[in-house]
N, C-alpha and C positions, 0 to 999 in steps of 0.2 A: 124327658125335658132337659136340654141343655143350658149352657150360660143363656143363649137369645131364647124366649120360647118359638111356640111353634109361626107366632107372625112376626119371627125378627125383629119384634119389638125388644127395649131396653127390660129389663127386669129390677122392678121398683121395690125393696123391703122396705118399709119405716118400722121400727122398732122403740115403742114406747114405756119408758117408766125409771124408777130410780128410788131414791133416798137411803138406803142402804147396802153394806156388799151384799145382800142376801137377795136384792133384786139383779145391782148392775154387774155382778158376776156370772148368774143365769144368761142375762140378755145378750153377755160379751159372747158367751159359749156358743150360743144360736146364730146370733151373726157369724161367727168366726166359720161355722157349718156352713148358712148358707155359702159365705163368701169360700170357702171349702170346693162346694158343689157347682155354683155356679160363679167361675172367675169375674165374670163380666158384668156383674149383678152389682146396684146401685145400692149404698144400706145407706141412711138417715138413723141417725138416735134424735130422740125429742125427751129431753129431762125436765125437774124443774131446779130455776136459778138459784144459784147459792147450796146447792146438795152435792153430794162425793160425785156424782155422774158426770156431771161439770167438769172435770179434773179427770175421772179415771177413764172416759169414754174417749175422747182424745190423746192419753196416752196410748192406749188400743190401737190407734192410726184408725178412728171413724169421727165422721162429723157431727156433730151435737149441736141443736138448738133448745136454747132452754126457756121455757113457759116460767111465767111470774106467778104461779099457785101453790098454794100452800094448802097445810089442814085445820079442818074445822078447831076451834077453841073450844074445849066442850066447858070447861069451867069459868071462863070470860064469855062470856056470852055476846057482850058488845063488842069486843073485837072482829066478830064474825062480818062486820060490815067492810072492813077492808081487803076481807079474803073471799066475799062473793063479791067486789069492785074487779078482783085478782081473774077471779074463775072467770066470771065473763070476759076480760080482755083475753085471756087462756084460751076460750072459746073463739074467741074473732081470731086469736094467730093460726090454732089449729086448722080453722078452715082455710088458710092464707099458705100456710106448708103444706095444705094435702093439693091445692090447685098448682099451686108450684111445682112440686113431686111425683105427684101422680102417683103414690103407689097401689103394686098389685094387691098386696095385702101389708095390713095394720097389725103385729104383734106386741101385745100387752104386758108385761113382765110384775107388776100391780106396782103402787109408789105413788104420789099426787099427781102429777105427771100424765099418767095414761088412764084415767078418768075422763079431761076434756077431750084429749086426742081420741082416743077411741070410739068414745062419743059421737063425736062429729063423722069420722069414718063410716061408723056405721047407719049415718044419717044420708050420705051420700053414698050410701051401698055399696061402700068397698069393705070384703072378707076382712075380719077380724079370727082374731085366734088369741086366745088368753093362757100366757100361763101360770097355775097357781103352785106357790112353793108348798105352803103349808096346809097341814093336816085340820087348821080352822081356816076357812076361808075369808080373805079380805073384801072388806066393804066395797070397794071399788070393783074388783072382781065379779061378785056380787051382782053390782048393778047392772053391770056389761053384757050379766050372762044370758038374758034371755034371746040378745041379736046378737051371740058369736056363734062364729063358724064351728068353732072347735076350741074345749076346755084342756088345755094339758095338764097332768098333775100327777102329783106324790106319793099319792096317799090312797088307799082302797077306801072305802065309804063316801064318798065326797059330793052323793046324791044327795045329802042331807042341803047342801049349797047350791048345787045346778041340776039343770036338767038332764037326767041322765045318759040320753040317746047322744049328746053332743060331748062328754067324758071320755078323754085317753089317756090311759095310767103309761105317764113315758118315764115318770121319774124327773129329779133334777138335775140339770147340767151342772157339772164343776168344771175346774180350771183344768184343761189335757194337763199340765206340768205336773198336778198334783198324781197324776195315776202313772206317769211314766217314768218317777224317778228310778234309779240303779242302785242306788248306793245302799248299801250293810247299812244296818242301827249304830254298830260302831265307828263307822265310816260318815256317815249324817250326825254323831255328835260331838266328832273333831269338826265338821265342819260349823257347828251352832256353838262349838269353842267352850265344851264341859266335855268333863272322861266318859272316854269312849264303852267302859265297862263296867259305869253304875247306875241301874235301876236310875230312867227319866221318867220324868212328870211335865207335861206341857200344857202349859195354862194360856187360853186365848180368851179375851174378852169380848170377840167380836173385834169390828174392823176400827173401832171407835173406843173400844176398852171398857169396863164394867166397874163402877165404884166398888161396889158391895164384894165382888170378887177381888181385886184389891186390896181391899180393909181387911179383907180374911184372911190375906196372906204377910199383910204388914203386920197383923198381932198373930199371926203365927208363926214369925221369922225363927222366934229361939227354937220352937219345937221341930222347924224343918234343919236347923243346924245343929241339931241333937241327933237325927238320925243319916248318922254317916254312912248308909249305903246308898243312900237316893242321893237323887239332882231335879235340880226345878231352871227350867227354861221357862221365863214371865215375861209374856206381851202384855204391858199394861195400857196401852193405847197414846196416845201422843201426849191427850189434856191430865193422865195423871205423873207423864215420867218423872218432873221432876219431884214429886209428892213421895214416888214408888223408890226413885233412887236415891235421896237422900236416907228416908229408912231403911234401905236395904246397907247403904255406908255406914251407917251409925249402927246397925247393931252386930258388926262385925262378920255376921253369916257368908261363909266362902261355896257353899254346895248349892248357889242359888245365881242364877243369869238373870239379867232382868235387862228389857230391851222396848225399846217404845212402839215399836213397829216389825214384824218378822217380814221380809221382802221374800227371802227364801223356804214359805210356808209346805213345799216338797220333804226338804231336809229336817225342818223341825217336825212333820206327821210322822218324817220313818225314823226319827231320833228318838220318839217318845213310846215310851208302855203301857202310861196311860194319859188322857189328856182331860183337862178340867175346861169345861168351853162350857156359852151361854146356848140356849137351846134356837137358835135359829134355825131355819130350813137348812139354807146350802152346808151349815154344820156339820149336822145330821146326816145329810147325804154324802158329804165328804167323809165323817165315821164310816159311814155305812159300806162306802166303795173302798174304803182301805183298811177296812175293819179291825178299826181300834179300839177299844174298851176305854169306855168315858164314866167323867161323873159331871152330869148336865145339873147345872145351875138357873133354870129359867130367867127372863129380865120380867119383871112386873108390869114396864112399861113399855107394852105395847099392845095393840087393837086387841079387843077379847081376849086377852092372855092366853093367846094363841103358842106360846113356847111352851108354857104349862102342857099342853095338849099333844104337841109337839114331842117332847120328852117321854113322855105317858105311852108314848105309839113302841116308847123303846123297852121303859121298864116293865109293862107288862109283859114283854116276853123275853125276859131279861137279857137286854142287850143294853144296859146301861144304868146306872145309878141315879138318884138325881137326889139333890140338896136344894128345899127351895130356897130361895134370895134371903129369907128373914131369917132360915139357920144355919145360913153359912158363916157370920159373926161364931157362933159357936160349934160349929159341926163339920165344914167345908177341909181345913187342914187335916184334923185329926182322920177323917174317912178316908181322903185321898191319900194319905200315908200309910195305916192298914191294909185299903188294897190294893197299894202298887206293891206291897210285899206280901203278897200271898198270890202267886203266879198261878195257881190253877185257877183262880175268881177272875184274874187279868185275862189271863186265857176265853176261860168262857163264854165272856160281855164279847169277845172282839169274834168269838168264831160267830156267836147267836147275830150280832150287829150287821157282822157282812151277811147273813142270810135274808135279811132285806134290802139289798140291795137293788137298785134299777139299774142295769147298764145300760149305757152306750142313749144316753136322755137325748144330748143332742141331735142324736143324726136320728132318733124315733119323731121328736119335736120338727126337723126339718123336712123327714116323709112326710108328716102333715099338712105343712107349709107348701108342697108341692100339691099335695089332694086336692089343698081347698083352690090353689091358683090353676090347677090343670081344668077341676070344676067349673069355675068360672068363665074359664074361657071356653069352653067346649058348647 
C-alpha cells in the first residue's frame, strides 16, 4: 500500500485523544509513522479544549480540532450536568468531522477526547483501533473495546480489559529524539550545564510537574548538598518554579540544577545514572528503551491508580524502585542518594529495565493501521 491506496483515493488518518504527554506523545509518534510511510496521507488530531494537545499538536506541524468534554466529577456530582450538556455537543461535532474528513480509520490514544470521537466512528463503521499505554486499562478504552478493530498495547495480560482475539502487544511509542541521541554522559551534562564527572540524578515530574516530589526534594536540599559527589538535574514543572527556585536560592545548595521545563529531554536521559520520575506509561517505556535505573514515585491521582500498577510491572522483576507518594515526604531523597551510589544496584535496574523493552512500537502500531484499512477495503 503506498501514499494513494489501491483506488487513488486520498488516505484519511484521524487520530484521537489527549490530556496528558502520556497520551499526546504516543499519538505524535504514530502520526509521525504514518506520515513516514505514506507522504501523501491526510492526519487530523481531535483533542479536548483547554488540554496540552491544544498547544503541543500544532507545534508538531498537525491540525487539531478540539471537542468541549471534559470528565466525569466523581465527587460533585451535580456538576456532572454541564459535562453531559459538553458530551453530547462532543458528539454532534464528532459526527460533523468524521462527514467532513472522511477518514479510513479512527485511532484512539485514550484521554476525554477519544471517547465521543471514536464512538461515533464506530457507529458509522469506520475501523477503529485503540491504543492503550497502560498496564491498567482506561475507562474510555474500556468502553471502545468491544467495536475496535485492533487493541494495541504494553503490557502482557491485558485480557483481563479486552477481548483477547483483537490484542497486539506493540509496546509504546516514544519520542525518535529520545533513542537516537549521540552524545557521552559527560558530554549530555556539560550540555544540562552540571560537571561532567559526578554521579547524576534526574528528577521528572511528569510533563506538568509533581508536588509531592517537589516537597521531597525542597526538604531535602541540605542532605543532597551534603553529598558532594552527586548532582540533581530538577524538572519541577512550570506551576512549581518559582515555589522550587526560591528554595533551592535560599538554602544555598550548589550540586542541584533546577529548571521548569527540560526542552532537551535526550540529553538529560543520557546525563543521568539514575532518574526519579512519576510512574506514567510513556515513562516507563522511555526507561525501558534506554534502560535507565529509576526510583518510580506513582501519582495517586489518576483513574484506578493505574501508575501504582504500572511501577509494580517493574519492581517485580527488579527493574526499578518505587517510593509511594505518601513516603516520599520521608523516604524519596534519602533512597535516591544511596542508590545512585552504589553502582552495581544502578547497574542492575537499568540492564533488568531494558529487558522489557518493546521496540520499534511505532512502525508495529502503523503495520496495524495498514491491516485494518487494507481489510476494509478489500
Amino acid at each position: 500500500m503506498s501514499g494513494n491506496n489501491n483506488n487513488n483515493q486520498q488516505l484519511n488518518v484521524l487520530v484521537s485523544g489527549g490530556g496528558t504527554g502520556g497520551h499526546i506523545f504516543p499519538a505524535l509518534s504514530i502520526a509521525n509513522e504514518v506520515r513516514n510511510r505514506f507522504p501523501d496521507a491526510k492526519i487530523l488530531f481531535v483533542g479536548a479544549e483547554g488540554r496540552m494537545e491544544m498547544e503541543k499538536v500544532p507545534a508538531a506541524g498537525y491540525n487539531i480540532i478540539g471537542l468541549p468534554v471534559s470528565g466525569f466529577d466523581r465527587k460533585r456530582l451535580w456538576r456532572n450536568v454541564k459535562v453531559l450538556a459538553r458530551l453530547f455537543k462532543s458528539m454532534a461535532m464528532a459526527r460533523k468531522i468524521l462527514n467532513d474528513f472522511k477518514p479510513d480509520i479512527a485511532i484512539g490514544v485514550g484521554g476525554y477526547a477519544s471517547g465521543p470521537m471514536l464512538k461515533e466512528a464506530q457507529k458509522q463503521g469506520i475501523p477503529t483501533l485503540l491504543q492503550e499505554q497502560n498496564s491498567y486499562a482506561g475507562v474510555t478504552n474500556k468502553l471502545l473495546a468491544a467495536k475496535a478493530d485492533s487493541i494495541c498495547v504494553a503490557y502482557e495480560g491485558m485480557e483481563r480489559f479486552f477481548p483477547p482475539e483483537k490484542i497486539v502487544l506493540t509496546g509504546n511509542p516514544v519520542r525518535r529524539n529520545l533513542l537516537d541521541c549521540g552524545a557521552t554522559p559527560e558530554q549530555a551534562r556539560q550540555a544540562m550545564g552540571v560537571d561532567p564527572n559526578k554521579r547524576t540524578i534526574l528528577i521528572i515530574g511528569g510533563s506538568l510537574g509533581a508536588r509531592t516530589i517537589n516537597n521531597a526534594i525542597i526538604n531535602g536540599l541540605s542532605l543532597i548538598g551534603n553529598t558532594f559527589a552527586t548532582q540533581v538535574i530538577w524538572q519541577t514543572g512550570k506551576i512549581y518554579d518559582q515555589q522550587c527556585r526560591e528554595a533551592l536560592d535560599a538554602s544555598g545548595v550548589k550540586n542541584v540544577v533546577q529548571m521548569p521545563f527540560i526542552s532537551n529531554m535526550d540529553m538529560a536521559y543520557r546525563a543521568a545514572d539514575l532518574v526519579v520520575s512519576r510512574a506514567g506509561a510513556s515513562s516507563i517505556s522511555e526507561l525501558q528503551l534506554l534502560g535507565k535505573a529509576a526510583i518510580l514515585v506513582p501519582s495517586p491521582n489518576v483513574a484506578e491508580d493505574h501508575q501504582t500498577k504500572n511501577a509494580m510491572a517493574l519492581v517485580n522483576r527488579d527493574a526499578a524502585i518505587m517510593v509511594t507518594d505518601a513516603d516520599a515526604a520521608t523516604h524519596l531523597v534519602d533512597t535516591m542518594l544511596k542508590t545512585v551510589a552504589d553502582s552495581a544496584l544502578v547497574n542492575n535496574l537499568g540492564v533488568n529495565v531494558e529487558k522489557m523493552a518493546l521496540r520499534n512500537a511505532a512502525e508495529r502500531i502503523v503495520d496495524e493501521v495498514e491491516r485494518i484499512i487494507n481489510q476494509h477495503k478489500a
